[in-house]
Steps between C-alpha positions, in 0.01 A plus 500: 500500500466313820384765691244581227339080517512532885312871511229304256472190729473732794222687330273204344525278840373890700280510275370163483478546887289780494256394223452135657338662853292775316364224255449270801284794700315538179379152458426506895228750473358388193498109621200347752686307755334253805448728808760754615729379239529856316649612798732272524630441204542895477660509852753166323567712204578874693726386770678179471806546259390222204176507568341565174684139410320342805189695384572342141529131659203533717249665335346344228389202761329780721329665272079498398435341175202655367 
């Protein structure tokens, strides 16, 4: 039974991992940032290890309100 509850943890947190960069990317090319911004933010997001929780953070005060 233990083994079962840690296999599930393992699997949701890999999961939410994977899901939280790919929805991150998403949002990058469909938001209008200030200047080179999109590049940025995507370059945050690809190869620092958290960085779709920096790109969470930061974001929404970089971003073009329309």
């Amino acid at each position: 039974m233990e083994i079962l509850m840690i296999l599930f943890t393992v699997f949701f947190l890999s999961l939410f991992f994977l899901l939280l960069p790919l929805i991150a990317i998403i949002d990058i090319v469909r938001s209008r940032f200030y200047g080179n911004d999109n590049l940025l933010m995507l370059l945050i997001v690809i190869f620092i290890p958290f960085g779709s929780i920096i790109y969470f953070l930061i974001a929404p005060s970089r971003k073009i309100r329309v």
